[in-house]
PQR file of N, CA, C, O and H, with PARSE charges and radii, in Angstrom:
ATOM      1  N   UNK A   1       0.841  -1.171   0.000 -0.4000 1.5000
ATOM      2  CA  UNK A   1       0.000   0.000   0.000 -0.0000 2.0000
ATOM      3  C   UNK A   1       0.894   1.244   0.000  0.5500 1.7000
ATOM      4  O   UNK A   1       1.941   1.454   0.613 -0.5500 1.4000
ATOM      5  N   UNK A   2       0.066   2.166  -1.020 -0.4000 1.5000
ATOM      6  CA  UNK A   2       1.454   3.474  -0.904 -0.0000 2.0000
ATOM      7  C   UNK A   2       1.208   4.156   0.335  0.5500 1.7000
ATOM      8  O   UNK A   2       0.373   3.736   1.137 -0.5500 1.4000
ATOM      9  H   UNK A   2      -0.785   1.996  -1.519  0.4000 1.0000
ATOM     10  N   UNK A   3       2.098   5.495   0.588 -0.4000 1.5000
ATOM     11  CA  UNK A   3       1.544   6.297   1.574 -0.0000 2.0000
ATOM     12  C   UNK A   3       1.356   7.415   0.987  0.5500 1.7000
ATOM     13  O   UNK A   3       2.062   7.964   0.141 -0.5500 1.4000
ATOM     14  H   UNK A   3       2.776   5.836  -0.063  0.4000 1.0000
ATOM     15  N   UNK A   4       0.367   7.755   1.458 -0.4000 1.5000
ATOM     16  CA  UNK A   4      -0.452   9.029   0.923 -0.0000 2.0000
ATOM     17  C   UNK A   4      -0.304   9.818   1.677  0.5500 1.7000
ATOM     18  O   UNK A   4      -0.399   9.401   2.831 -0.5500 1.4000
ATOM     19  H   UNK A   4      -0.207   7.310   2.145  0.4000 1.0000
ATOM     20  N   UNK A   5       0.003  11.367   1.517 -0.4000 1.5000
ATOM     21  CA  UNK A   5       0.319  12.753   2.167 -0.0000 2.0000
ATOM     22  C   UNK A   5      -0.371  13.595   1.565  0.5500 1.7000
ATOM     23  O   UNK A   5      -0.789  13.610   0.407 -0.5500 1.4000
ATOM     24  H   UNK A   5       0.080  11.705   0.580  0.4000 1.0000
ATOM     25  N   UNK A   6      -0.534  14.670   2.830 -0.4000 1.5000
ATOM     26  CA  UNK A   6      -1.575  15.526   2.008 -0.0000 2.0000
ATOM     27  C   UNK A   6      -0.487  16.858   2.028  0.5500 1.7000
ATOM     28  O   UNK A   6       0.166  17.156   3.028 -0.5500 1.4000
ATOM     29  H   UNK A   6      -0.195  14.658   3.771  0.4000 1.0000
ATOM     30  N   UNK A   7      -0.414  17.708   0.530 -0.4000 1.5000
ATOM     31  CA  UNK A   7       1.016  18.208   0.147 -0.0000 2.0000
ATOM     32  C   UNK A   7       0.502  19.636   0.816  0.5500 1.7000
ATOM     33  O   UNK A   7       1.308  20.563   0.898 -0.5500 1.4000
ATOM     34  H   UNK A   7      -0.945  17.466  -0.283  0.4000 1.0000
ATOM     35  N   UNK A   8      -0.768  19.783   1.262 -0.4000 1.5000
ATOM     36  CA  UNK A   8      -1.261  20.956   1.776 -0.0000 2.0000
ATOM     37  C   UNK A   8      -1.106  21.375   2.889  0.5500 1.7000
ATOM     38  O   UNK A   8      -1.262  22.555   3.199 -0.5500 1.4000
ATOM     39  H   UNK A   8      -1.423  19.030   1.195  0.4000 1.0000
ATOM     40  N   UNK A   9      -0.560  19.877   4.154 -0.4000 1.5000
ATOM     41  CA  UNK A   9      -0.922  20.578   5.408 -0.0000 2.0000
ATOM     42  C   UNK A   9       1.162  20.847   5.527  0.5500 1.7000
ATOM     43  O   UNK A   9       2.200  20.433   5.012 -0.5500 1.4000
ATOM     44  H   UNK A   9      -0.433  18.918   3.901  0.4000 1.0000
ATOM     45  N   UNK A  10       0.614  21.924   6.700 -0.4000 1.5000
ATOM     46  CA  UNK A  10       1.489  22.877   7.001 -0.0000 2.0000
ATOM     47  C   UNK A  10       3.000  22.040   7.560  0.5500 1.7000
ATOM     48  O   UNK A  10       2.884  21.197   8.450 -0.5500 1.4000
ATOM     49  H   UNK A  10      -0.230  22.261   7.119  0.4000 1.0000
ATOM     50  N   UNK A  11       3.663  22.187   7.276 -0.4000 1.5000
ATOM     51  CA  UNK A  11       5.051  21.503   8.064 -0.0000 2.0000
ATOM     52  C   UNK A  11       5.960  22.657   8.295  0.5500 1.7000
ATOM     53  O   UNK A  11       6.196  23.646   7.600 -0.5500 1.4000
ATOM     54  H   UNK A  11       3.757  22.871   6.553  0.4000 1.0000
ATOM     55  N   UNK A  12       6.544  22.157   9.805 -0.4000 1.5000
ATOM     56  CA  UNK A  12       7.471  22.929  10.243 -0.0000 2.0000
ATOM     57  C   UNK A  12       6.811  24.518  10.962  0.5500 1.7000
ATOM     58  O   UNK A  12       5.837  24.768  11.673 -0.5500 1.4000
ATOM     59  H   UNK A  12       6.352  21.354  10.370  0.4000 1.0000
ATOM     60  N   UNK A  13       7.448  25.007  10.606 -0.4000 1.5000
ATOM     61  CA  UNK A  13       7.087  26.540  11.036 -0.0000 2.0000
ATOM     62  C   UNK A  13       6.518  27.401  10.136  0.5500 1.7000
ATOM     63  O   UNK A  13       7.076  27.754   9.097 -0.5500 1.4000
ATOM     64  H   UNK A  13       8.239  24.804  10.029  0.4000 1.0000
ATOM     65  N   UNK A  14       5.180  27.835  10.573 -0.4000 1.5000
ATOM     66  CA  UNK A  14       4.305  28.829   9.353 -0.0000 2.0000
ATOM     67  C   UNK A  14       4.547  30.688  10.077  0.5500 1.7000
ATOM     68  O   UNK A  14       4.856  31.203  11.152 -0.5500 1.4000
ATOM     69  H   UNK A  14       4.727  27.548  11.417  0.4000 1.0000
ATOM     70  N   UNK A  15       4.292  30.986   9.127 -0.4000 1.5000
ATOM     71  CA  UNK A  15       4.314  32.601   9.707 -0.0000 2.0000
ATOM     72  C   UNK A  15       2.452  32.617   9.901  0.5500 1.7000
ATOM     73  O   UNK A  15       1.539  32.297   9.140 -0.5500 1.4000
ATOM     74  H   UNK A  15       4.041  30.567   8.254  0.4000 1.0000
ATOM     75  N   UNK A  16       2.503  33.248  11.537 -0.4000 1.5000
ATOM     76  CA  UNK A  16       1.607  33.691  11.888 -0.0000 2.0000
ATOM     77  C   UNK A  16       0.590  34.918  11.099  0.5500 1.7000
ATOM     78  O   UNK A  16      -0.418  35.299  11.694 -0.5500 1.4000
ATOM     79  H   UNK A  16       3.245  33.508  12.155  0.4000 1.0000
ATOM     80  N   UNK A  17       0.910  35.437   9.852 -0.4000 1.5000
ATOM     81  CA  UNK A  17       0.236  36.570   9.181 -0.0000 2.0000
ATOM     82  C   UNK A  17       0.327  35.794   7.938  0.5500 1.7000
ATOM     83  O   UNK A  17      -0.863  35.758   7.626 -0.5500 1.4000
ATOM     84  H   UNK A  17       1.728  35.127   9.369  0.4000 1.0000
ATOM     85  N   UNK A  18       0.763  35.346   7.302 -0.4000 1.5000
ATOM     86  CA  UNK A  18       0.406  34.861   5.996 -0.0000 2.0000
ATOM     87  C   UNK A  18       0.309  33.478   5.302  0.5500 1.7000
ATOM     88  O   UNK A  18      -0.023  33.129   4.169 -0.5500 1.4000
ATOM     89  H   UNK A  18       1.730  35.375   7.556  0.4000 1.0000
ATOM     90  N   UNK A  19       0.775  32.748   6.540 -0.4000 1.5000
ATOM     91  CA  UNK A  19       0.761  30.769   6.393 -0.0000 2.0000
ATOM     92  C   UNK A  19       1.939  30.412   5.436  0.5500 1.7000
ATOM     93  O   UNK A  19       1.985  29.250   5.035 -0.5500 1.4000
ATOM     94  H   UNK A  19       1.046  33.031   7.460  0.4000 1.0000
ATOM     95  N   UNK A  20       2.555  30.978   5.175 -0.4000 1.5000
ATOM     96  CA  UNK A  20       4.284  30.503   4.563 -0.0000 2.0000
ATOM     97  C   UNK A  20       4.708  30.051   5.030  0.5500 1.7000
ATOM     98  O   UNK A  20       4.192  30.035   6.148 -0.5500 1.4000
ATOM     99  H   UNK A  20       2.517  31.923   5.502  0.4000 1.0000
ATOM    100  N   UNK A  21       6.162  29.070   4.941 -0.4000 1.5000
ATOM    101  CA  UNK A  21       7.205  28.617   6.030 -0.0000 2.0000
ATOM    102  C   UNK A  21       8.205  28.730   4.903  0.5500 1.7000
ATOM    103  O   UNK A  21       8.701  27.775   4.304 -0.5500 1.4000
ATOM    104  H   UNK A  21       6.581  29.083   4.033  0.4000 1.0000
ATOM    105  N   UNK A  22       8.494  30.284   4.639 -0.4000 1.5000
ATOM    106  CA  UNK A  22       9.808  30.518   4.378 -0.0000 2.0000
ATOM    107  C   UNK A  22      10.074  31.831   4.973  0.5500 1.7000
ATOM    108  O   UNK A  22       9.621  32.971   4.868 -0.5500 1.4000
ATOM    109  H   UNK A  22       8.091  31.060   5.126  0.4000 1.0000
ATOM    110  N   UNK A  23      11.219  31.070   5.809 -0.4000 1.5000
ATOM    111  CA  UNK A  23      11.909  32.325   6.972 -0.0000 2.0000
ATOM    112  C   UNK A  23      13.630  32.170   6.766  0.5500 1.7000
ATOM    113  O   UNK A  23      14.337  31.218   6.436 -0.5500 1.4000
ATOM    114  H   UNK A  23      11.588  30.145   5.894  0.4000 1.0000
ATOM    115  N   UNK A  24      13.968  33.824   7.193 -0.4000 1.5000
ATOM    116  CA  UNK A  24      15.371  33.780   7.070 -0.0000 2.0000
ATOM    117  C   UNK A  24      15.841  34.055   8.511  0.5500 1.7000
ATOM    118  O   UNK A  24      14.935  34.641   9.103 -0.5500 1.4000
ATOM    119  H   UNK A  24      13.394  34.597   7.462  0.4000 1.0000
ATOM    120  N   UNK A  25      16.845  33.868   9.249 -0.4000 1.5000
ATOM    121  CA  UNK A  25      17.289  34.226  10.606 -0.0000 2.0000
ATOM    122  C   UNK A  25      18.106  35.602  10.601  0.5500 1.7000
ATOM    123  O   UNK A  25      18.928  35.753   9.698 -0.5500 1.4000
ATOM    124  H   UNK A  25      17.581  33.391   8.768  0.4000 1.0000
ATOM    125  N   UNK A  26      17.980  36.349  11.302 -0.4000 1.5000
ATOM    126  CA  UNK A  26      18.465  37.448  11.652 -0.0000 2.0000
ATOM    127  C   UNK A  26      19.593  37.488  12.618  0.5500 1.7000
ATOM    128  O   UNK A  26      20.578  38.222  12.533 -0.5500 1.4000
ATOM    129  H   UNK A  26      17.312  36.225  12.036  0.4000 1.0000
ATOM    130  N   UNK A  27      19.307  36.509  13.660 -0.4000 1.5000
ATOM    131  CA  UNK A  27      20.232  36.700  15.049 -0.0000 2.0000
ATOM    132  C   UNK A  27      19.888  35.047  15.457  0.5500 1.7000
ATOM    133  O   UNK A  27      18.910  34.387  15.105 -0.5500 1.4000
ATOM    134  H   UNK A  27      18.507  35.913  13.729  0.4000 1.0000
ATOM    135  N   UNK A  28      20.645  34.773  16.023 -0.4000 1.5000
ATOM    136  CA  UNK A  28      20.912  33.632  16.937 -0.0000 2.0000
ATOM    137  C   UNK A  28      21.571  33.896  18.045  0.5500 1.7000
ATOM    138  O   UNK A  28      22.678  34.435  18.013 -0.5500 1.4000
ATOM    139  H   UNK A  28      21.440  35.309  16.308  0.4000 1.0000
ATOM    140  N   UNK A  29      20.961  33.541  19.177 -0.4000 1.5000
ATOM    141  CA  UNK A  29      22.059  34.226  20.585 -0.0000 2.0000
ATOM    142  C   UNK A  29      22.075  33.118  21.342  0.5500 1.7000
ATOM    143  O   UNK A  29      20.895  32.770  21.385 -0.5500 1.4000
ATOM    144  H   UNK A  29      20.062  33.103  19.204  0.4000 1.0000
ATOM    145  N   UNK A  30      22.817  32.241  22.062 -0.4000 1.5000
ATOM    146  CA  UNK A  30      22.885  31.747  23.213 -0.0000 2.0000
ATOM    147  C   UNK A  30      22.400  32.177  24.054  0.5500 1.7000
ATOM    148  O   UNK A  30      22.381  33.408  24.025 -0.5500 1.4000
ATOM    149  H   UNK A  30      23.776  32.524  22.027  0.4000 1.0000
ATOM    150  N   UNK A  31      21.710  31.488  25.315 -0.4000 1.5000
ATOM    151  CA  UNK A  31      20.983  31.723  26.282 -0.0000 2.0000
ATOM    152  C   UNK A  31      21.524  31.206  27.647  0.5500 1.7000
ATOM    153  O   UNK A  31      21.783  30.002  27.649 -0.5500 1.4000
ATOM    154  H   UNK A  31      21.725  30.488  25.338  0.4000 1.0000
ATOM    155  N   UNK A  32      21.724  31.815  28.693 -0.4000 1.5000
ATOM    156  CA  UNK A  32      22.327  31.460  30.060 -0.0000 2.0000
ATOM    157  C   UNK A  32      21.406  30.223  30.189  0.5500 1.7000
ATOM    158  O   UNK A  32      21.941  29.409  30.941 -0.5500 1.4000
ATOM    159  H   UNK A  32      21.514  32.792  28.691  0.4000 1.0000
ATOM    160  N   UNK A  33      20.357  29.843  29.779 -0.4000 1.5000
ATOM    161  CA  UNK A  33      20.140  28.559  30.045 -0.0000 2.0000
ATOM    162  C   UNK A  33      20.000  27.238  29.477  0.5500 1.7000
ATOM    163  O   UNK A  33      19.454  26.219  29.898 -0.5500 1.4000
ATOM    164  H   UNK A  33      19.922  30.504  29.168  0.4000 1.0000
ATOM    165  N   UNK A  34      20.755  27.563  28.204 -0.4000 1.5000
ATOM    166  CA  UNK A  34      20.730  26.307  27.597 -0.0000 2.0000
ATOM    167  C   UNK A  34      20.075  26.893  26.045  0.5500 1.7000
ATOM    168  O   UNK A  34      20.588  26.855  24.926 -0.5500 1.4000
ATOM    169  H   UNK A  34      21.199  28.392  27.862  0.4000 1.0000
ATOM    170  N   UNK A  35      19.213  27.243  26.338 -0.4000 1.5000
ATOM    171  CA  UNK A  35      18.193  27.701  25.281 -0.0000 2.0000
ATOM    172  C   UNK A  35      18.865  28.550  24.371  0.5500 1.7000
ATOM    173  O   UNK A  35      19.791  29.288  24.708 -0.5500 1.4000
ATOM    174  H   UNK A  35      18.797  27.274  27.247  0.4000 1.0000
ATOM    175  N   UNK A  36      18.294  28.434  22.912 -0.4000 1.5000
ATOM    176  CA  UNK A  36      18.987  29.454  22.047 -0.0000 2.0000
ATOM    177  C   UNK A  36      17.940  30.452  21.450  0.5500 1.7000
ATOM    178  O   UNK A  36      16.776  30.075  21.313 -0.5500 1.4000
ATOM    179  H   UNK A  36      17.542  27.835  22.638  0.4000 1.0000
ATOM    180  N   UNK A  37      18.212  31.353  21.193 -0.4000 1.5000
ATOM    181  CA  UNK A  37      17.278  32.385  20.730 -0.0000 2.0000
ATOM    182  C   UNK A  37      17.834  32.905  19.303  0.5500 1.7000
ATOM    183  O   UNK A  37      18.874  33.507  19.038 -0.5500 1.4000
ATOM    184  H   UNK A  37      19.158  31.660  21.304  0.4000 1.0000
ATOM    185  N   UNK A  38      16.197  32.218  18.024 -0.4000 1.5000
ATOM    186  CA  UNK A  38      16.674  32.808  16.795 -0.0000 2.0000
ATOM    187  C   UNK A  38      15.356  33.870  16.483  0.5500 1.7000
ATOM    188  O   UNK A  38      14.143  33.691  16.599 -0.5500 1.4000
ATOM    189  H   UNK A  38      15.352  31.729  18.240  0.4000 1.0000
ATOM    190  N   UNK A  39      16.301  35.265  15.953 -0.4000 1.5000
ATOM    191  CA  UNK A  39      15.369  36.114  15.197 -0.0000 2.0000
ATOM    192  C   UNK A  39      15.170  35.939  13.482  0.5500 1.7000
ATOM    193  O   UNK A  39      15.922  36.000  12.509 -0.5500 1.4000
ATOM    194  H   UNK A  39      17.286  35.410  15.859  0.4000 1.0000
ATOM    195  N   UNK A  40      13.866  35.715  13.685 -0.4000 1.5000
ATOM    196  CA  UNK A  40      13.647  35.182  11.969 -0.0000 2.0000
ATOM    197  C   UNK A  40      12.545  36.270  11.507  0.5500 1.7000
ATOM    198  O   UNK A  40      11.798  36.892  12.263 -0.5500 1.4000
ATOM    199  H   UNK A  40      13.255  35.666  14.476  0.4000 1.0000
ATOM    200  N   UNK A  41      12.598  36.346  10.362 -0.4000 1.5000
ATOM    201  CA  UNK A  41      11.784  37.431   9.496 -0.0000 2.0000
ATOM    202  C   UNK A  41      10.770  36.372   7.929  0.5500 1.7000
ATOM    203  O   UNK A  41      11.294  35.826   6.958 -0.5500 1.4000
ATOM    204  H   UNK A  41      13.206  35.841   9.749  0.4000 1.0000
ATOM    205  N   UNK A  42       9.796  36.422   8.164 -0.4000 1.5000
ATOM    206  CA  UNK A  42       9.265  36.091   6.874 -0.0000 2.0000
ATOM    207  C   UNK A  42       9.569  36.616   5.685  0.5500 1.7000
ATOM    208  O   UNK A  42       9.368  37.786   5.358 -0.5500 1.4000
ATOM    209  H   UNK A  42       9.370  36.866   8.953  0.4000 1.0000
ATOM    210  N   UNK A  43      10.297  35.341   4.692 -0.4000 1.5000
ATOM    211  CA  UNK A  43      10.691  36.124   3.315 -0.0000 2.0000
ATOM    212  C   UNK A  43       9.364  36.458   2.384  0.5500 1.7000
ATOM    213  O   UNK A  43       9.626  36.806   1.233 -0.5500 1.4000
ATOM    214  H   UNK A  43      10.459  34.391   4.957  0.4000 1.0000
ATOM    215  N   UNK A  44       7.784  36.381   2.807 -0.4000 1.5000
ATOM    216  CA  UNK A  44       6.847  37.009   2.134 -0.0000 2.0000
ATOM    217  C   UNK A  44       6.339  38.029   2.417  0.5500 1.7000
ATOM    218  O   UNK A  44       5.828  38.753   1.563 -0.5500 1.4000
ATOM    219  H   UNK A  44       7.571  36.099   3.742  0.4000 1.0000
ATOM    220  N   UNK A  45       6.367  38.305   3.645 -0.4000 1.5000
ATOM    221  CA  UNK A  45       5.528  39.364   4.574 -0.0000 2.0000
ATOM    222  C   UNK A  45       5.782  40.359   5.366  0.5500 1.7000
ATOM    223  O   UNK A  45       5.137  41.355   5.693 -0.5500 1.4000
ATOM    224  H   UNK A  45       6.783  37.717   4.339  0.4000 1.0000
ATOM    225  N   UNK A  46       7.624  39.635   5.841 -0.4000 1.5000
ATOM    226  CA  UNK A  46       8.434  40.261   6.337 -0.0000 2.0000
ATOM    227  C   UNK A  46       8.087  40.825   7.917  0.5500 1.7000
ATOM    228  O   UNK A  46       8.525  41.828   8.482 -0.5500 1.4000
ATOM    229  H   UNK A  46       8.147  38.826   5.575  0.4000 1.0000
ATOM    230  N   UNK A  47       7.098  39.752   8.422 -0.4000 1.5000
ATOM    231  CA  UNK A  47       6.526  39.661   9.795 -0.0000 2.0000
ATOM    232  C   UNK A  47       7.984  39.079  11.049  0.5500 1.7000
ATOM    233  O   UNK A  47       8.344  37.930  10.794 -0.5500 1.4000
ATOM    234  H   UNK A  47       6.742  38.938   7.963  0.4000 1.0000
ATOM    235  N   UNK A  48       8.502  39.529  11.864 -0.4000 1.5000
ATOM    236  CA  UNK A  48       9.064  39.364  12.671 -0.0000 2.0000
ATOM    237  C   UNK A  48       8.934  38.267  13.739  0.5500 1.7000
ATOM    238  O   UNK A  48       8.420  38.948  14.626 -0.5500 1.4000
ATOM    239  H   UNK A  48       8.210  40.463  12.071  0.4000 1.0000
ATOM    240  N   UNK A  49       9.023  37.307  14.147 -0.4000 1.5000
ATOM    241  CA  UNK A  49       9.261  36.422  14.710 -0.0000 2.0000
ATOM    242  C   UNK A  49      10.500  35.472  15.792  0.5500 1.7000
ATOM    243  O   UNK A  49      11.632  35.334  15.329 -0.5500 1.4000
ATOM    244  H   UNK A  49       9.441  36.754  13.426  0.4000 1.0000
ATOM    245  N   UNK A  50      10.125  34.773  17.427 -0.4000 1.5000
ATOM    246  CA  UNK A  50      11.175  34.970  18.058 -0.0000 2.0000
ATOM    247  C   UNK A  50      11.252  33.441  18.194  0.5500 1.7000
ATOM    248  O   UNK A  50      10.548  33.110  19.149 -0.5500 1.4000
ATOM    249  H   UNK A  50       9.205  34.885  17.803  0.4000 1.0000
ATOM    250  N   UNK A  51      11.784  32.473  17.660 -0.4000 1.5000
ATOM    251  CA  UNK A  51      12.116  31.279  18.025 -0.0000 2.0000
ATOM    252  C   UNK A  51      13.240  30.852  19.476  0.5500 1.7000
ATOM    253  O   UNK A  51      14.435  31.149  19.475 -0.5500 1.4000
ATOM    254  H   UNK A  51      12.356  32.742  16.884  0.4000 1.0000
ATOM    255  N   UNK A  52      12.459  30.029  20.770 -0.4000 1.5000
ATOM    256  CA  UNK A  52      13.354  29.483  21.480 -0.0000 2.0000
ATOM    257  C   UNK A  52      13.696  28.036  21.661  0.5500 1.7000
ATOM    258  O   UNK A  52      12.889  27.275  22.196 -0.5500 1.4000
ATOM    259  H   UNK A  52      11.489  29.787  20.772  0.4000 1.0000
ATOM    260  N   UNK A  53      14.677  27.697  21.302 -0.4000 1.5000
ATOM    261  CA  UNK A  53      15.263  26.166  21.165 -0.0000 2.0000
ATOM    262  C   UNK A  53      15.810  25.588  22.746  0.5500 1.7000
ATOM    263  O   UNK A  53      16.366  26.203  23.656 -0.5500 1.4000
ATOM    264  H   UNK A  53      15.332  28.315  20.868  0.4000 1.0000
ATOM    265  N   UNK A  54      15.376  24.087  22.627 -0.4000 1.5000
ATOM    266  CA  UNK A  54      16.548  23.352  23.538 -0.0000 2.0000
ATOM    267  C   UNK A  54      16.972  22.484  22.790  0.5500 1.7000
ATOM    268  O   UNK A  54      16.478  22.452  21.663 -0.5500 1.4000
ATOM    269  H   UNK A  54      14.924  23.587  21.888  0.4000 1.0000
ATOM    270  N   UNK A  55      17.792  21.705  23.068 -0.4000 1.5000
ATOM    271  CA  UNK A  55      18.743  20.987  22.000 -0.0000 2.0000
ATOM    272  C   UNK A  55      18.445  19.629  21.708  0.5500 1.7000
ATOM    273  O   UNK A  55      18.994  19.039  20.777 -0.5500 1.4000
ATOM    274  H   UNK A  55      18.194  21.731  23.983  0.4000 1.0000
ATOM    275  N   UNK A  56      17.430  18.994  22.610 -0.4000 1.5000
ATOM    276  CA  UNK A  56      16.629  18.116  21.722 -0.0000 2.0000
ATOM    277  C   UNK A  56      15.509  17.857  22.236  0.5500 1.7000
ATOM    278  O   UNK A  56      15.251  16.698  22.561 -0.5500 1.4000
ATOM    279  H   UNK A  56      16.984  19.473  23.367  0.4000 1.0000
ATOM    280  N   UNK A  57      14.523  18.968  22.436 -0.4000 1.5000
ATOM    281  CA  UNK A  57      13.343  19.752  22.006 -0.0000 2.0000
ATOM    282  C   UNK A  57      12.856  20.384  21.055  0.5500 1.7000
ATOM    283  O   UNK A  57      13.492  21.086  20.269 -0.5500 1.4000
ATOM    284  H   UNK A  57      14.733  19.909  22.172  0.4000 1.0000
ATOM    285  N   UNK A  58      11.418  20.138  21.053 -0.4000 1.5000
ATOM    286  CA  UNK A  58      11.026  21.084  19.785 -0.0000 2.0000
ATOM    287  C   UNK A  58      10.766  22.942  20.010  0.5500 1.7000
ATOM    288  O   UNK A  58      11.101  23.391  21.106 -0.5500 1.4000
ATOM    289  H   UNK A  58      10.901  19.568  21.691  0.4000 1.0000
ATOM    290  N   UNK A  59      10.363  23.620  19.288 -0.4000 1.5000
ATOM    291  CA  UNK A  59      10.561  24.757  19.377 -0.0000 2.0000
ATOM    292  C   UNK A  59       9.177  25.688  20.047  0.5500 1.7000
ATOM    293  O   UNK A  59       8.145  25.019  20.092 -0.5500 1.4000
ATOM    294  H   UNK A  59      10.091  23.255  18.398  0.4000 1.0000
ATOM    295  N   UNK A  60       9.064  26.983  20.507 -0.4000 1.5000
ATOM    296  CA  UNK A  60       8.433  27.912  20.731 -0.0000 2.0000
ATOM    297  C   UNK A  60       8.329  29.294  19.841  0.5500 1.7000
ATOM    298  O   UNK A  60       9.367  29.865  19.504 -0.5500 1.4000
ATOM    299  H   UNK A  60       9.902  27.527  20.470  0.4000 1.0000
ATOM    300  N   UNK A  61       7.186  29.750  19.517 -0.4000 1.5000
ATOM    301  CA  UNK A  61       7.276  30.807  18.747 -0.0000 2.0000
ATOM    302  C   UNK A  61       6.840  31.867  19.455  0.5500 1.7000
ATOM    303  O   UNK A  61       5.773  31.776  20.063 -0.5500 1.4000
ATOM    304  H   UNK A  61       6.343  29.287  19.791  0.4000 1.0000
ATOM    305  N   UNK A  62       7.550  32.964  19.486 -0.4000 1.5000
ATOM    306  CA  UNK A  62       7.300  34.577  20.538 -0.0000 2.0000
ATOM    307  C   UNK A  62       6.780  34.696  19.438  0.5500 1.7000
ATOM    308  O   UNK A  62       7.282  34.042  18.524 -0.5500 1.4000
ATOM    309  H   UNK A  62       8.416  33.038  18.992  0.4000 1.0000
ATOM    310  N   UNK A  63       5.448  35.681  19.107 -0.4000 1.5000
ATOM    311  CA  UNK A  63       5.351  36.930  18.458 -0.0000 2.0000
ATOM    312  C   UNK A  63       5.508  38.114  18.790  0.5500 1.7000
ATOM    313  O   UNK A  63       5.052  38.388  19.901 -0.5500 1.4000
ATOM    314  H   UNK A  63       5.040  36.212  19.849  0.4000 1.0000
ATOM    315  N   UNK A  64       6.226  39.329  17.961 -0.4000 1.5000
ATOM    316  CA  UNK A  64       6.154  40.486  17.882 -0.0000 2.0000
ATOM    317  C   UNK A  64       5.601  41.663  17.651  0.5500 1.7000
ATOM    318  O   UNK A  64       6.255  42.694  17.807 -0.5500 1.4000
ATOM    319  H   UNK A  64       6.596  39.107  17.059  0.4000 1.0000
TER
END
């Protein structure tokens, strides 16, 4: 049996204003606690966005 995907639903990270997931990073900073902090910008909309990482966790999105 094949596997079937649906090519519509969203993967990864969408921008909160226009449903894209193409982003570029601005800043990446280390965090006193482990955590990393990336500033990303939507390459359609150009909506601002604050990603926080742990290192094998999934992610959080701040809005701006």
């Amino acid at each position: 049996m094949a596997n079937v995907t649906n090519d519509d639903a969203p993967r990864g990270l969408t921008c909160p204003r226009c449903g894209r997931g193409h982003f570029f990073t601005t800043n990446t900073e280390p965090l006193l606690n482990g955590r990393i902090r990336r500033r990303k910008r939507c390459r359609s909309c150009r909506r601002k966005i604050v990603t926080l990482e742990l290192e094998n966790e999934s992610f959080s999105v701040a809005e701006r």
